[in-house]
N, C-alpha and C positions, 0 to 999 in steps of 0.2 A: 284696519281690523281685518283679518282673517279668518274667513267663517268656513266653518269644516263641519262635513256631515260624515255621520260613523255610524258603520252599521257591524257591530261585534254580537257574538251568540251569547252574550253573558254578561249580566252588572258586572263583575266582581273584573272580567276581563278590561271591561273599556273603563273601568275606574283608574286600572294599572296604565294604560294605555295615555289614558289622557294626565296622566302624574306623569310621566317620560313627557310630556311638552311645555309642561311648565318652566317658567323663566326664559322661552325663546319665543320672544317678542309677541306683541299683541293676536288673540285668538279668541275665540268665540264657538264653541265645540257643541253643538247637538250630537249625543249617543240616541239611538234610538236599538229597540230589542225588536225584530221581527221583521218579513219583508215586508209585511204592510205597511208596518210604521215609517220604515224607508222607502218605501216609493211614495206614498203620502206627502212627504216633505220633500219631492222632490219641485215641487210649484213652486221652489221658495230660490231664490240663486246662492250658489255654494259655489267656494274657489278651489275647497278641495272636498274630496271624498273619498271614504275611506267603505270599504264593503267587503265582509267573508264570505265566502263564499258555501259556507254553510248554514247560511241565513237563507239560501235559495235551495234546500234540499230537494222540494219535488217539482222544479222547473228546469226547463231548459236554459241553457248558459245564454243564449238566443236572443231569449226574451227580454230578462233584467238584464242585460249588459248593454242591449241597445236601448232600452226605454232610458237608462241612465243618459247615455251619451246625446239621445234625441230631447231631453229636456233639460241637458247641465251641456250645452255642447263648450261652454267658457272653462268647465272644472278639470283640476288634474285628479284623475282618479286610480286609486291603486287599489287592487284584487288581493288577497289572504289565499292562496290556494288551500285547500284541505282534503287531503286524499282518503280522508274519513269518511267524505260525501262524494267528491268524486272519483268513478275509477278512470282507467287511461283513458279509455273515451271522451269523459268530462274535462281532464286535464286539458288533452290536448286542444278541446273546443276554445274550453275559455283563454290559454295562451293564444290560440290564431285568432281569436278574436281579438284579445288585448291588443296584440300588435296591429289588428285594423282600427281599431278602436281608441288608439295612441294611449294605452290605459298600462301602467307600470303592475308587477304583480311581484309578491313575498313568497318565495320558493314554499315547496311543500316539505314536510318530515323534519322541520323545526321542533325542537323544545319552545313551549309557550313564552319563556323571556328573549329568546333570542329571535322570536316571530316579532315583538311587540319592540323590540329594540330599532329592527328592521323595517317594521312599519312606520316607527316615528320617525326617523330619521328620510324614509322618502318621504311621509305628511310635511314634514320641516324644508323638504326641497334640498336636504342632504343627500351622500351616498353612504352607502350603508357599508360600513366594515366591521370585521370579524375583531373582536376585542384582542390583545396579544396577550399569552399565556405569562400568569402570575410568573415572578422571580421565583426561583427556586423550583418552579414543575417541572413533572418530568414529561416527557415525548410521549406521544401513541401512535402506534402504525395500527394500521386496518389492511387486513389481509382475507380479501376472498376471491372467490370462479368464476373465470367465465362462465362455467358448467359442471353442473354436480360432479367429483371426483377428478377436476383441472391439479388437484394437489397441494391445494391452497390450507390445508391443515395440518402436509408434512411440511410445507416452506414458513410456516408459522412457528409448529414445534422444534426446530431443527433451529432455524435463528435463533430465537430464545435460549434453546440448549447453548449456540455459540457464545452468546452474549452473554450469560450466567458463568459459560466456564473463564471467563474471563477473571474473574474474582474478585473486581471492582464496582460491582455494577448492580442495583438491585432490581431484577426483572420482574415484570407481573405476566402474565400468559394468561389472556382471559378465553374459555373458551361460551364466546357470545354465537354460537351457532347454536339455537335453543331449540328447533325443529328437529336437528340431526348433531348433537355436539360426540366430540369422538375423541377428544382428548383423551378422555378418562382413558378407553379401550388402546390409543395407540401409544400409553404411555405405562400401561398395565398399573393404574392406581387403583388400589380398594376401599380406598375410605367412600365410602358413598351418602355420605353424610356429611360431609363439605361441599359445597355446590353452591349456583344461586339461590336457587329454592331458600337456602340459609338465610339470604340475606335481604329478600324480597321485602320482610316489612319496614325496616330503613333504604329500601330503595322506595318505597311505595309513598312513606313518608318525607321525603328529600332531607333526612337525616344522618346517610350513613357519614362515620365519620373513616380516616385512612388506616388507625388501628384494627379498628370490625373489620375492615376488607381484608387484613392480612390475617386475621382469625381466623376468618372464612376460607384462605388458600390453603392448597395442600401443599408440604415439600416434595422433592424431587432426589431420590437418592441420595448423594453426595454435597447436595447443588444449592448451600443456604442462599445464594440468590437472586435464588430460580422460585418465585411463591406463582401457584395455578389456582387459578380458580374455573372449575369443574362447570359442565351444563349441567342444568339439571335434568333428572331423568323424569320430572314430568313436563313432559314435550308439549302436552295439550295444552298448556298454559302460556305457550309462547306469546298467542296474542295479547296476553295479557300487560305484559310489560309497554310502559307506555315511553315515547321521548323524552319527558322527563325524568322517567328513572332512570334508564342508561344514563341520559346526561351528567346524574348525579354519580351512576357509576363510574362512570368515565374524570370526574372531578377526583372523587377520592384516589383511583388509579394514579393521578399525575401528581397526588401528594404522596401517596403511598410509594412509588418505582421511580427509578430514573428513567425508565423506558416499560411502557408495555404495549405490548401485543396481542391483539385484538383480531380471532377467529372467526370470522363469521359467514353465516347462510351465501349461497350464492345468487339468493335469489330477494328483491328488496319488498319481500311484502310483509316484513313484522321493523317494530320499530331498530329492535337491538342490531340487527343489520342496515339501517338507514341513518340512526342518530351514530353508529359506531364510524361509517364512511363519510357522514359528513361533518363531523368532529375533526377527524384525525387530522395529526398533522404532517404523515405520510400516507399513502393508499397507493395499496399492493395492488395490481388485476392479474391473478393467477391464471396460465392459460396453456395448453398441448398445442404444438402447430398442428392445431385439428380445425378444418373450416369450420364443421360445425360448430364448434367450442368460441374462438376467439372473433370471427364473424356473426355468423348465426344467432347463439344464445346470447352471446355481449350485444350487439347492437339492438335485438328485438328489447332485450329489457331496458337499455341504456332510451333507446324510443319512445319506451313507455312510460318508463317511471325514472330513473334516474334525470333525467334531461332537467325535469319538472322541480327536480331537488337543489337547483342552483350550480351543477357540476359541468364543468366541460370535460372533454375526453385527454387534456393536456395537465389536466388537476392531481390524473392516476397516472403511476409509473407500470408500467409492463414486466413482468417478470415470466418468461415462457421457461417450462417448467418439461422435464423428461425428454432436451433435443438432444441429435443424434447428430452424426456427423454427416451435413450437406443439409440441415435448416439455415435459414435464414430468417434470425430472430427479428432483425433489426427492419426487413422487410412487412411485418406483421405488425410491429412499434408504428411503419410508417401507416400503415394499413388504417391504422385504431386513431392514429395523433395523438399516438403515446408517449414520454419517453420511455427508453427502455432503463429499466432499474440493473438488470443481470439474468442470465439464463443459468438452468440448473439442470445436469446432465442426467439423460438419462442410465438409471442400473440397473445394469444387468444378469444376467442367471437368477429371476426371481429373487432378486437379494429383497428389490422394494415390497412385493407382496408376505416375503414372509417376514420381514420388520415388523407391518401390521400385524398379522396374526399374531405376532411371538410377542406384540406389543414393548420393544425396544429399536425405538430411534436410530436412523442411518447414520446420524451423525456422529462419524467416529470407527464407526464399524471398518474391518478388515473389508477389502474388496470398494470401498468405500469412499475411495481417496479425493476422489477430482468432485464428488458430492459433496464432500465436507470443505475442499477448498471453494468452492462454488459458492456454500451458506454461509460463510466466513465473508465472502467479498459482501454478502448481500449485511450481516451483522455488520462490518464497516461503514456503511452507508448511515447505518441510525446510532453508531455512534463511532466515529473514527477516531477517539483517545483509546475504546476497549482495541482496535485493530490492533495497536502494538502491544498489546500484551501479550506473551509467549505463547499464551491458547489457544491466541486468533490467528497466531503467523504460521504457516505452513511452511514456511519456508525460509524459518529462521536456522542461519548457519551458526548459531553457536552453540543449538542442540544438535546432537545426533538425532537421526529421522524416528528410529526404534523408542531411542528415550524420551523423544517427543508422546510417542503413542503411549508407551506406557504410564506416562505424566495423567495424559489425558484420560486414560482408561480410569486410572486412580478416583480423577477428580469425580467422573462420574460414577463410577460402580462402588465407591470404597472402599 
């Protein structure tokens, strides 16, 4: 018999918790609510333990982590991080302690099933792995900055653009940067009544289903398979969104697209940016061979917060963004223990700044050439059957170069 002590913030939690263990072999599970009632029990010997670490909200990591270990010194015990109670400071405590402490720990900026999947399976003496994506879903890439304005929302719109002009292929473009979302502006859309805000009471409920999300997208010119779905313009409410609603967003996304693309914050303190990156099933790190940028603001945050989220630095692909001739992309790749995904040239005579303003897309544009072949290479990568379609190839000989563009123009302006 296996006796396990559990210390979760909620009945309704460790009720779920301890149904994920049943039928794997004999167990004996004390839940207890509160850290009194957990250190209380701990006179008692336990082989495992299980502890959140939002049960110790106003103690030091210190304290309860060693009293644990100084009176279970037999138990395997695994930590819950919650970046809801802890901030980096906390994080990084109780990780250096775990590892003095030989105590196992469930990454932080989980969705709640996919916390408790992960916890049972270390209580079980398993490893934990990531379920694989139903038959028939589609991909998501996650695309954001090293640093505010790395251009990690033109390499997002501009892929998508490539992948929709393909004509095969049903794209979703979500713009999850809900602090600062810019789609809308760099894509000159007016409906401002499509957005998430739409859709927030079936995200809030884990009800949406993959019709409602494509309700909620706007089209794209020419481009029916190109569907956006807009930030919303109440920004204040970012906090609001929690892991499990992206989660659910990101579910309907993979029934709804063959592929979509996922914009977001460059910065991981709201969920829609942390459940968006650790979802995906590609992740972009947008970056300028700028120290600041791809050292500096990547590594301090990747320090703080991302480390804590179960990620290595070899999990994200590189993509340096506006190099010039005499960078060295792939030096910077080394730099990070990235791979590199592709670099994406910089343009010039303010062609890129007045894209923005004028809110129409590089891709494509006259003067534009070696940008568009660029986001072509990068659309290949997520999905290499769109590459041979005539829209993706640049340099297909059996269009004239001219009839190409004006193919292309069509497609997108009508």
């Amino acid at each position: 018999m296996i006796k396990i002590l559990a210390g979760l913030p909620a009945i309704e939690l460790a009720e779920r918790w301890k149904s994920k263990l049943g039928g794997a072999g004999e167990t004996d599970v004390v839940n207890v609510y509160g850290a009194e009632a957990l250190l209380s029990r701990l006179r008692e010997p336990f082989d495992r333990i299980v502890v959140h670490t939002g049960l110790f909200y106003d103690r030091y990591p210190w304290e309860w982590m060693e009293e644990i270990r100084r009176t279970q010194p037999q138990a395997e015990v695994t930590v819950v991080l919650d970046e809801g109670v802890c901030d980096s400071f906390g994080l990084e405590a109780v990780c250096r302690l775990a590892a003095v402490l030989d105590y196992r720990t469930v990454p932080a900026g989980s969705r709640e099933e996919e916390m408790l999947d992960i916890l049972a399976a270390l209580t079980l003496g398993g490893t934990p792995e990531r379920a694989p994506a139903a038959e028939g879903q589609g991909l998501v890439a996650a695309v954001w900055s090293a640093a505010s304005k790395d251009g990690a929302t033109t390499v997002a719109i501009n892929t998508a653009l490539a992948l929709a002009s393909a004509g095969r292929l049903q794209v979703g473009l979500i713009d999850a940067n809900l602090r600062n979302p810019e789609i809308r502006p760099h894509l000159n859309l007016m409906d401002r009544g499509q957005s998430h805000f739409k859709l927030r009471p079936k995200m809030h409920t884990g009800t949406l289903q993959a019709d409602e999300l494509l309700e909620g997208c706007t089209s794209y010119r020419s481009l029916p398979g190109l569907h956006i779905l807009t930030g919303s313009p109440r920004r204040d409410t970012a906090q609001d969104v929690t892991p499990d609603m992206m989660g659910g967003l990101l579910d309907a996304a993979r029934r709804a697209f063959d592929i979509t693309i996922v914009d977001v914050n460059a910065y991981p303190d709201n969920a829609a940016t942390v459940c968006s990156v650790r979802e995906a099933d590609v992740r972009w790190l947008v970056t300028q061979n700028n120290y600041a940028s791809y050292q500096t603001s990547w590594n301090e945050w990747y320090n703080c917060y991302w480390r804590y989220c179960g990620l290595q630095p070899s999990d994200i692909s590189l993509i340096v963004n506006r190099c010039s001739a005499g960078d060295k992309p792939e030096r910077i790749a080394d730099v990070l223990g990235m791979p590199l995904a592709g670099t994406v040239p910089n343009v010039g005579s303010g062609l890129g700044l007045q894209s923005v303003h004028e809110g129409v897309p590089l891709y494509l544009r006259p003067k534009a050439e070696a940008f568009s072949e660029a986001v072509e290479r990068l659309a290949a990568l997520l999905s290499p059957e769109a590459a041979a379609e005539p829209a993706l190839h640049a340099k297909s000989a059996a269009v004239p170069r001219l009839a190409r563009w004006a193919a292309r123009f069509t497609a997108m302006f009508g």
